[in-house]
C-alpha positions in Angstrom: 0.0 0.0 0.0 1.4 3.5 -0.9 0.3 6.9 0.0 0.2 9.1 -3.3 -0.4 13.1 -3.4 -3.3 13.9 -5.1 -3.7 17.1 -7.4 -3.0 20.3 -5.2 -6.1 22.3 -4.3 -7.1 25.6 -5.6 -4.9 28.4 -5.0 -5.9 30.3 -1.3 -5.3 34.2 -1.1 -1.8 35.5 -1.0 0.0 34.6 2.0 -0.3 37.3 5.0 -3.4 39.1 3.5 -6.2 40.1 5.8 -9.4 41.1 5.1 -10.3 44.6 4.3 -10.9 47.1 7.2 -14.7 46.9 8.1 -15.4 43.4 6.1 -17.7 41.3 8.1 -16.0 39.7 11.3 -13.3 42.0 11.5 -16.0 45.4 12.9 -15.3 48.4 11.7 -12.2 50.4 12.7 -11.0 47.4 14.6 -7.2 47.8 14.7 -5.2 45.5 12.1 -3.2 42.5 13.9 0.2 43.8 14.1 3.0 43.2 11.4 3.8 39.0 11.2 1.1 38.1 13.2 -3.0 36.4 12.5 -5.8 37.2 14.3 -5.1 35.3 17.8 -1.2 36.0 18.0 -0.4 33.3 15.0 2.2 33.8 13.1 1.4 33.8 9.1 2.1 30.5 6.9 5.0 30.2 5.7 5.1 30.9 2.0 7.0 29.4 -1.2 7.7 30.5 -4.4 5.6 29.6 -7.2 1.5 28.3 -7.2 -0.2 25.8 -5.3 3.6 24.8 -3.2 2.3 26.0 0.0 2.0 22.9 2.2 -1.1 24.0 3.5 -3.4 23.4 0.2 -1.9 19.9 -0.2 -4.3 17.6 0.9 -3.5 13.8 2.6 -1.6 11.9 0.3 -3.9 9.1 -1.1 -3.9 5.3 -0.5 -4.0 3.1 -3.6 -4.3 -0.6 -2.9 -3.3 -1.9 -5.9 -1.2 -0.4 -8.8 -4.0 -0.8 -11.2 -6.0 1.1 -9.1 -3.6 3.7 -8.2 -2.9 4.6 -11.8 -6.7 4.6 -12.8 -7.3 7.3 -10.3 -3.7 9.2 -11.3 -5.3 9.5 -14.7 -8.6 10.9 -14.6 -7.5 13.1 -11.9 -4.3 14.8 -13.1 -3.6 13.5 -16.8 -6.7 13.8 -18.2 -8.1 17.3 -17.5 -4.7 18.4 -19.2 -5.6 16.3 -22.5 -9.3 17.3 -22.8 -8.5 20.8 -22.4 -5.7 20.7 -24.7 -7.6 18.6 -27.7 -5.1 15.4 -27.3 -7.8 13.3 -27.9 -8.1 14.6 -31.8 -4.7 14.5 -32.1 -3.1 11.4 -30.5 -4.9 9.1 -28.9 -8.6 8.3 -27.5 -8.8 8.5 -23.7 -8.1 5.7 -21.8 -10.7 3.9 -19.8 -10.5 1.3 -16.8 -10.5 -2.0 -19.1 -7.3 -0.3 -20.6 -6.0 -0.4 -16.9 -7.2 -3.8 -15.6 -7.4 -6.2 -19.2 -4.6 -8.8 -19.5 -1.2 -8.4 -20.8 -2.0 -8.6 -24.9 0.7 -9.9 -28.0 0.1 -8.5 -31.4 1.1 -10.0 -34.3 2.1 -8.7 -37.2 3.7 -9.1 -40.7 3.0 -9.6 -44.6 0.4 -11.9 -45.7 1.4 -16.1 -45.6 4.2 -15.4 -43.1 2.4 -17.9 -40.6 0.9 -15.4 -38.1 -2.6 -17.5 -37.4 -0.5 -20.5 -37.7 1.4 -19.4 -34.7 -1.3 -18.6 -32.7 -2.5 -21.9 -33.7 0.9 -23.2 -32.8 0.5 -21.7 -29.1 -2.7 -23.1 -28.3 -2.3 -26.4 -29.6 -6.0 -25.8 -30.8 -8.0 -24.2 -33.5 -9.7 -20.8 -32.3 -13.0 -19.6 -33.8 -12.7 -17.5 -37.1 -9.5 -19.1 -37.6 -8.8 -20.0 -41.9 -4.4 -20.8 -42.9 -3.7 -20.7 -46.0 -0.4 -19.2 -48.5 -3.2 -16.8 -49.8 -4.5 -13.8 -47.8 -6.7 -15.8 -45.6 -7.2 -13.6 -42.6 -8.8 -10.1 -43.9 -9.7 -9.2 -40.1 -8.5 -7.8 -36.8 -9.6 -11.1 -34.2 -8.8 -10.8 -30.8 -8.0 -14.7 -29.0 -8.8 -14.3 -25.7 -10.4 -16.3 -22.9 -13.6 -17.6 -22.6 -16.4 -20.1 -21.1 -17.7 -20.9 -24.2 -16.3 -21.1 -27.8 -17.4 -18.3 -30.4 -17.2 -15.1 -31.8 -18.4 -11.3 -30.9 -18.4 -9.2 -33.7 -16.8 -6.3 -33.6 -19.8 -3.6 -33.6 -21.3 -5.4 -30.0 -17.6 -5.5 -29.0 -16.5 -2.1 -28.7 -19.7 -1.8 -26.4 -19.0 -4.3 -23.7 -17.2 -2.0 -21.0 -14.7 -5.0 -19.3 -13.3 -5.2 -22.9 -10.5 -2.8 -23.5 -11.7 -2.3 -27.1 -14.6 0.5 -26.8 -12.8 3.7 -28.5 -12.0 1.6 -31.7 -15.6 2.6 -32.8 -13.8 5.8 -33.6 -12.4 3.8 -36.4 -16.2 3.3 -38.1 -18.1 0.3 -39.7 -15.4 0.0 -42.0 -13.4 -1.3 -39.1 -15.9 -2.8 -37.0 -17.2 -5.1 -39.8 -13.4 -6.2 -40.0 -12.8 -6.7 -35.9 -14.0 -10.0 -34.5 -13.3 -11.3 -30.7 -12.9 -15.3 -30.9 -13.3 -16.8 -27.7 -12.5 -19.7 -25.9 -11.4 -21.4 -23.0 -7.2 -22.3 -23.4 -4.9 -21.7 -20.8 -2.4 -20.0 -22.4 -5.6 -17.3 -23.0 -6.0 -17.4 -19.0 -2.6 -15.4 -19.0 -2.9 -13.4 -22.5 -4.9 -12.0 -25.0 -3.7 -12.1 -28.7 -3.9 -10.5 -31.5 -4.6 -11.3 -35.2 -4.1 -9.1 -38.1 -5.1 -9.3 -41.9 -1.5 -9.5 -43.5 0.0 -6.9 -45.1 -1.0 -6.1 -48.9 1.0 -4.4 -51.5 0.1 -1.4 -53.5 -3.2 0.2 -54.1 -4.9 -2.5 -52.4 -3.1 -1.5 -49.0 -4.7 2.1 -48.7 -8.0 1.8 -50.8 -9.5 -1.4 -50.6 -9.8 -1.5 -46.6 -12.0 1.6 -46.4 -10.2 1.7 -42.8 -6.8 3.6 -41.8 -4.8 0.4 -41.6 -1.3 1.4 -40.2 -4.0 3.9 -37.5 -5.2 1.0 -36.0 -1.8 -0.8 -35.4 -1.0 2.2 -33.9 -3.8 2.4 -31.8 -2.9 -1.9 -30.6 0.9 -0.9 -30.3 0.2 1.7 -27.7 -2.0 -0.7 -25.3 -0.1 -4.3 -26.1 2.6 -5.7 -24.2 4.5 -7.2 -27.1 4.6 -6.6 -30.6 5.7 -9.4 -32.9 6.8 -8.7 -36.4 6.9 -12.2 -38.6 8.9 -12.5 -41.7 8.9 -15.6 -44.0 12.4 -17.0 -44.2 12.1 -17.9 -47.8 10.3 -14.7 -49.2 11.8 -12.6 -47.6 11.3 -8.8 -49.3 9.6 -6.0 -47.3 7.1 -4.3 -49.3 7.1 -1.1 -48.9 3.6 -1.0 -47.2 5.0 -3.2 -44.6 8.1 -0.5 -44.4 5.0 2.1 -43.4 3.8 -0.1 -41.1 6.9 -0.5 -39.1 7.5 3.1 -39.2 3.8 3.8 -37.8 5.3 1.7 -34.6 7.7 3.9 -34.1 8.3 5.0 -30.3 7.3 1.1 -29.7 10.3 -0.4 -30.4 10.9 -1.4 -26.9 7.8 -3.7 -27.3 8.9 -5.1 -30.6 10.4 -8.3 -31.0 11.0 -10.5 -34.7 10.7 -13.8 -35.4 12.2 -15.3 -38.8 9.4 -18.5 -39.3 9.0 -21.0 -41.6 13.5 -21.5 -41.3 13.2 -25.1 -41.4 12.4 -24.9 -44.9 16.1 -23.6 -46.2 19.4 -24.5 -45.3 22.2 -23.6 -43.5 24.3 -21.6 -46.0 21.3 -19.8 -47.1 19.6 -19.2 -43.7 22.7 -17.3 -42.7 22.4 -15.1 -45.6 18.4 -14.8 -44.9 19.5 -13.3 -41.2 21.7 -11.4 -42.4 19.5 -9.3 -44.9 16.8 -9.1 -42.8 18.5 -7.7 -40.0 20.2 -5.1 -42.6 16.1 -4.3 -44.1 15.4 -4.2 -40.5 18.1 -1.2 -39.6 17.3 0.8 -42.0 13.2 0.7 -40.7 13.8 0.6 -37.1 15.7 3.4 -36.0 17.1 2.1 -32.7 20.9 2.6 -31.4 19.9 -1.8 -30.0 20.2 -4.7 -32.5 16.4 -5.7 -32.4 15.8 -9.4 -31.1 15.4 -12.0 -34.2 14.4 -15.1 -33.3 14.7 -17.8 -35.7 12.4 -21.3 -36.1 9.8 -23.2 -37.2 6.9 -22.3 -35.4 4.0 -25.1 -36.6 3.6 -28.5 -35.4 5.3 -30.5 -38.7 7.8 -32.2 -39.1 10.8 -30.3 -39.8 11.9 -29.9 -43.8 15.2 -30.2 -43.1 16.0 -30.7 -39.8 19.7 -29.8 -39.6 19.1 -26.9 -37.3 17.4 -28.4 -34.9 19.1 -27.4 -31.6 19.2 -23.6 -32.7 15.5 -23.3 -33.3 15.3 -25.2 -29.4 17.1 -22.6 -28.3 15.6 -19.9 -29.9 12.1 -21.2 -29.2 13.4 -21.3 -25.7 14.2 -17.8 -25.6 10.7 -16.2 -27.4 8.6 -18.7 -25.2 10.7 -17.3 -21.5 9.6 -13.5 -23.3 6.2 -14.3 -23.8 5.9 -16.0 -20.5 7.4 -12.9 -18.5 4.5 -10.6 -20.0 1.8 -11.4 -16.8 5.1 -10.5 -14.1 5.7 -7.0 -15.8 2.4 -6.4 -17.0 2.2 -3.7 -14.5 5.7 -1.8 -14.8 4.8 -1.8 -18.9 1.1 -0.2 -17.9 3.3 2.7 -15.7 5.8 3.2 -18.6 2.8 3.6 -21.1 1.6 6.4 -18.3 4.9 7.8 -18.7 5.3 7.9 -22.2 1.5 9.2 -22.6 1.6 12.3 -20.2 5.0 13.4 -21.6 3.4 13.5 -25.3 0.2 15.3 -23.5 3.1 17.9 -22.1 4.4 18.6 -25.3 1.2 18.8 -27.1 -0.3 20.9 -24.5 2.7 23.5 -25.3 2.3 23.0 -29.2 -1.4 24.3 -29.2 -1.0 27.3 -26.4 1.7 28.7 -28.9 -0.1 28.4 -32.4 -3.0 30.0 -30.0 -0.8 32.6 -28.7 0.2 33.6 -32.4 -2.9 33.5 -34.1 -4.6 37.1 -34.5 -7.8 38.4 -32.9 -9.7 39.2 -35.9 -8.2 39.7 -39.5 -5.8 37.2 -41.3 -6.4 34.2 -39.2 -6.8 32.5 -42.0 -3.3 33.2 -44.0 -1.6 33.3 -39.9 -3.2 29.2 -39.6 -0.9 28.6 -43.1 2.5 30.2 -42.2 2.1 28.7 -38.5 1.6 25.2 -39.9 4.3 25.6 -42.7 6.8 26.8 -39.8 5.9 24.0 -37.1 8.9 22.6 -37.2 10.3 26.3 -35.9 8.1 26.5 -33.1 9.0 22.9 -32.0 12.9 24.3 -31.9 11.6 27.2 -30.0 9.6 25.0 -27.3 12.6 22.5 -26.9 15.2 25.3 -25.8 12.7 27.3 -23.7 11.1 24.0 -21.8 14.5 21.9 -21.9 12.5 19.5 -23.9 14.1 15.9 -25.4 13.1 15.8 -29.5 11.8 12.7 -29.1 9.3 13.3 -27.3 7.5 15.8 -30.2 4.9 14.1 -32.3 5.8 13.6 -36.1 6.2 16.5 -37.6 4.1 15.6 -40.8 1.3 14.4 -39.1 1.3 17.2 -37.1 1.2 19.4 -40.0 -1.9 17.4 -41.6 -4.1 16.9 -38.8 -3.9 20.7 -38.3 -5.0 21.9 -41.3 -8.2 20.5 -40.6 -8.6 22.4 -37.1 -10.0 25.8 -35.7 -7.1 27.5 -34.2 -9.2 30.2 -32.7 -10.9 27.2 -30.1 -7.5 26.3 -28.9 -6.9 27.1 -25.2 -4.0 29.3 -24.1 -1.4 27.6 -21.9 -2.7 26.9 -18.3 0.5 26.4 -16.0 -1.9 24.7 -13.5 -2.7 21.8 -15.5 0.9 21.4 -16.8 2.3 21.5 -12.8 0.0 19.1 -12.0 1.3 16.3 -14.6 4.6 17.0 -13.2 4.0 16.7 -10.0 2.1 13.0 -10.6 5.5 12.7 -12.5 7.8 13.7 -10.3 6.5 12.2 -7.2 3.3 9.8 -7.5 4.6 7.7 -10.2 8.0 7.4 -8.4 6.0 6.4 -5.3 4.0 4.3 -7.5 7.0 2.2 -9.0 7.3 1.3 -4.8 4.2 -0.4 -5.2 4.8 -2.2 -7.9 7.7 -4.3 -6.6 6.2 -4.8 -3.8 3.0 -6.7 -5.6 5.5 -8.5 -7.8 7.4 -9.8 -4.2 4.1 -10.9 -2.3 2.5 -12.4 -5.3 4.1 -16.1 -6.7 6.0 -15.6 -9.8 3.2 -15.3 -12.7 3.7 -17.3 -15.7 1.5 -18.3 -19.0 0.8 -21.6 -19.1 -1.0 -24.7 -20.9 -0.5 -25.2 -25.0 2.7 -24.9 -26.5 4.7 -23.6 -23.5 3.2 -26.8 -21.4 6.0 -29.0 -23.3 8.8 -26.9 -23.3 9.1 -26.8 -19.4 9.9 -30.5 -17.9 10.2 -33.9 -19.4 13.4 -35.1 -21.6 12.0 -32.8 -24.2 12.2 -30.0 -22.5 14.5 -26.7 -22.7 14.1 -26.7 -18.4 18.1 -26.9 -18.0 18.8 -25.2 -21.7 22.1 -26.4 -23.5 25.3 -27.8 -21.2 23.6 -28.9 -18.4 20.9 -30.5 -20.3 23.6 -32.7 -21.8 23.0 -36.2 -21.3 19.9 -36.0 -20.6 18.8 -38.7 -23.2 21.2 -41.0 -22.0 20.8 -44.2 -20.1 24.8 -43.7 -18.6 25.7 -40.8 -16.5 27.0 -38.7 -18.7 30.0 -37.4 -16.5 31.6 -40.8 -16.8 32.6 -40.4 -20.1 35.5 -37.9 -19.0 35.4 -39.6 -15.1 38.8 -41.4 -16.4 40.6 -38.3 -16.9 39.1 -36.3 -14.1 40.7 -39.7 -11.1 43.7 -39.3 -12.2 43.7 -35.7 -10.8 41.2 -36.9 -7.7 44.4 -39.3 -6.9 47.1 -36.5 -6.8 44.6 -34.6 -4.5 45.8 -36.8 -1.2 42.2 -38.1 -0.7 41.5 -39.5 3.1 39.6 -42.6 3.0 38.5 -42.2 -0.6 37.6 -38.3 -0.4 39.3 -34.6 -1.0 39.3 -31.6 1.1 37.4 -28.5 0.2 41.4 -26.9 0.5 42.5 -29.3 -1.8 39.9 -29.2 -3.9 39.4 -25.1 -4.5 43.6 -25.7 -5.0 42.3 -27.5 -8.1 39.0 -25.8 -9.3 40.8 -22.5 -9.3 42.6 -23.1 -12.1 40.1 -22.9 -14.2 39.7 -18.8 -13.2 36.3 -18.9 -12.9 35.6 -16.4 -9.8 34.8 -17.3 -6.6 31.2 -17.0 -7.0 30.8 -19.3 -9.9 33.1 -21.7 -8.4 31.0 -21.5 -5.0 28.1 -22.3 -6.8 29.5 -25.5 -8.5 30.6 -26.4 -5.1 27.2 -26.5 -3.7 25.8 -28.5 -6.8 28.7 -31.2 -6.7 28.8 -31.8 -2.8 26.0 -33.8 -2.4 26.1 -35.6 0.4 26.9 -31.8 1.8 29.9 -33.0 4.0 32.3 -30.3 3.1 34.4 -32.6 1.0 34.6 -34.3 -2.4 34.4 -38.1 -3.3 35.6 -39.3 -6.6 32.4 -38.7 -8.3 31.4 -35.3 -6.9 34.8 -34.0 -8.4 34.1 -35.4 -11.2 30.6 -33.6 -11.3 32.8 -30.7 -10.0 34.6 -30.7 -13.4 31.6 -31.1 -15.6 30.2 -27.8 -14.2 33.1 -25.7 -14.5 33.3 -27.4 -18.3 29.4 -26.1 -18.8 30.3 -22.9 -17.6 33.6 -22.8 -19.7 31.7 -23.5 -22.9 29.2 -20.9 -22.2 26.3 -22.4 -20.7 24.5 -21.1 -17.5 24.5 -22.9 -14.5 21.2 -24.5 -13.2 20.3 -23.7 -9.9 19.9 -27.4 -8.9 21.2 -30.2 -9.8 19.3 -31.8 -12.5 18.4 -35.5 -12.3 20.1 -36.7 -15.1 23.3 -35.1 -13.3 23.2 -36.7 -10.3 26.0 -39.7 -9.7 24.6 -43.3 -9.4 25.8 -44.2 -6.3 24.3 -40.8 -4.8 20.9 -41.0 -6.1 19.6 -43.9 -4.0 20.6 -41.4 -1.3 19.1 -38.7 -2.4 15.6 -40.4 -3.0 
């Protein structure tokens, strides 16, 4: 539980003033209090600098139970009066309501037509969803949204953006066009008990990408990209080329790159050579799109249940799958921290939006020439962005796109613009500057008494335990197949240094046997680890076989691998495991 200021009350009367002679309660010709004193011998409040900092219009911090809750209430109540008075709305983005707050953590997918996007979904579930169609044409012409439910079916799109536990009511800005292309397919999975995700038609070329939707395509991704968790781009390995629609696309997620991850499907279909030379043009398509100083995460694989083509990569897509599975399944743990960022990154935009309009209002005349003023200010925006960065010390990346900008004002009344109104702008920073900080308290501390939250069931179900699974990744996994403990194959080499170790009725000293493990310069806390996975029997010495185990560890760890935290089964020396059962 955290205690968060609220917004700071109305401003009182300036500090020390009295009321005139003769006003009611003072009587007429009663003598003023003297000079730093109140009525009643009080001295006067102390004052500060600046409005609403006197300590005496702040109110009791509030308590927020639950981060959700907590940044509900820091929106409508300090964020949101500064983006309806300021127009963000028309500009940016709709307002956010409580489903936007409270919804579960959602994964949009993305990418050109036939790159496998339902088929991944499919691929997750290990079931069919309602709605679903695969095929190498352009199957999937609609937005549907997987998510959890009793029974299986659809909701179209028009009764969807009406249901108020839905975080999908403001797409109706988006008209029929939309809505007759936007379909919720439910059922119950339990990988949906965790996440929501999203479908999306695949990317056309040409004419057909900006006519024949009647919608504004790359709008609505933008609209997704700003609420989503994770965005995934997919990319077919063996057609590789990136239309320039889908180019547009990626662009339109710019400032969402942190979200963004890439996966290279369909890589069992080509080999080696040529899959090198696949990754290494996309990733050079892919700098030139994303402008980001961070190589963005490719992951490469096969993501459908067939049998592989050619199945020479095998152990790479493992370990790739590995990797894309742990990020998906991290989503429900930071769900939270991503909904505070989004806060962030929302009332920063609203900041600098709210100083764009109060300065095209400032300059626009009373009466005559408003009309030829509204051209030269919107042909010299990207002056008056210069002049609010140096005079409000604000970062260029936090302006909107200059273009856009410049199009969506032509088509508004400058004159109903609202000067600037300091108030509303000092309260944002002061949810900035202190309740969020506060706020991020709350956070860990519902991410510390909660158990670790994972997505679960389908796909991710078979990659967790069992001989097929990625649980102890590559290293320490090795041998797992195997009927032999898999340490005996270099137990040979590892006696004959046991033997020059002076072992005492057949075991070594911990002395004697750091003397030995240090060689390998691993530090101290690696090597402390390994000591507490090899000595079993936890006796503060080494048999024969626990150094030998010693030695495989530090040989993991040399090669690369991570350590696991306990010692797998498959690890554990024959003559121990009776023991440890």
């Amino acid at each position: 539980m955290v205690q968060l200021s609220p917004a700071l009350g109305p401003a009182g009367p300036p500090c020390g003033a009295f009321p005139p002679r003769g006003a009611k309660g003072t009587g007429r010709g009663a003598p003023r209090p003297p000079a730093g004193l109140r009525a009643g011998g009080e001295p006067p409040p102390r004052c500060s600098a600046g409005w609403g900092t006197d300590d005496r219009r702040r109110k009791d911090p509030e308590v927020f139970q639950t981060v959700s809750e907590g940044l509900k209430k820091l929106y409508k109540s300090k964020l949101l009066p500064l983006e309806e008075h300021y127009r963000f709305h028309e500009f940016h983005s709709p307002a956010l309501e409580d489903a936007d707050f409270d919804n579960k953590p959602m994964v949009l997918l993305v990418g050109q037509y036939s790159t496998g996007k339902t088929t991944f979904i499919r691929y997750l579930l290990e079931q069919d969803f309602p709605g679903m169609r695969i095929g190498p044409e352009p199957t999937t012409d609609s937005f549907i949204a997987v998510m959890q439910g009793e029974v299986e079916g659809t909701i179209p799109g028009n009764a969807l953006v009406v249901d108020p536990k839905k975080p999908f009511r403001k797409l109706n800005a988006f008209g029929n066009a939309f809505l007759n292309r936007f379909v919720c397919a439910q059922l119950p999975n339990p990988v949906l008990e965790s996440i929501s995700i999203i479908d999306t038609p695949g990317i056309l070329s040409g004419e057909k990408q900006r006519i024949s939707r009647g919608y504004d395509f790359a709008a609505v991704l933008e609209w997704f990209a700003e609420r989503v968790d994770r965005i995934i781009l997919l990319f077919d390995a063996h057609k590789l080329d990136i239309s320039d629609e889908f180019s547009e696309v990626i662009k339109a997620l710019k400032n969402h790159e942190d979200k963004m991850r890439v996966v290279l499907n369909k890589a069992d279909q080509i080999e080696t050579q040529q899959l090198m030379r696949v990754y290494g043009a996309l990733m050079w398509s892919l700098g030139k799109i994303v402008n980001t100083p961070e190589v963005i995460r490719v992951y490469i694989g096969s993501f459908w249940s067939h049998p592989l083509l050619i199945p020479d990569n095998r152990k790479l897509f493992e370990a790739e799958e590995q990797d894309l599975f742990k990020d998906i399944q991290s989503l429900p743990r930071n769900a939270a921290l991503r909904k505070l960022n989004d806060l962030i990154k929302r009332a920063r935009l609203a900041k600098v939006h709210a100083y764009i309009i109060s300065s095209l209002k400032k300059e626009m005349p009373s009466v005559f020439g408003k009309d030829n003023k509204k051209k030269e200010l919107v042909n010299n925006l990207a002056e008056i962005y210069g002049r609010i960065e140096r005079e409000h010390q604000i970062s260029p990346g936090d302006f909107p796109n200059l273009k856009r900008m410049q199009d969506q004002l032509q088509a508004q009344d400058f004159s109903k613009f609202q000067p600037l109104k300091s108030k509303l702008l000092e309260v944002v920073d002061d949810m900035l500057a202190h309740d969020i900080a506060q706020l991020m308290v709350l956070v860990r501390q519902e991410e510390s008494q909660r158990p670790a939250q994972m997505v679960k069931g389908g796909a991710f179900e078979g990659t967790l335990q069992g001989p097929f699974g990625h649980g102890y990744g590559e290293g320490a996994g090795e041998g797992i197949d195997d009927a032999e403990w898999v340490v005996a194959r270099d137990k040979p080499m590892y006696d004959e240094i046991f033997y020059t170790l002076s072992p005492v009725d057949g075991k070594i000293t911990g002395a004697n046997a750091k003397k030995e493990m240090v060689r390998s310069k691993l530090p101290n806390s690696v090597l402390g680890k390994i000591w507490k996975l090899a000595d079993i029997d936890k006796d503060g010495m080494l048999d024969d076989e626990e150094f030998a185990l010693a030695n495989h560890l530090i040989k993991v760890k040399l090669e690369g691998h991570e350590l696991p935290n306990e010692l797998p089964a498959h690890l554990l020396p024959p003559s121990k495991r009776k023991v440890a059962e």
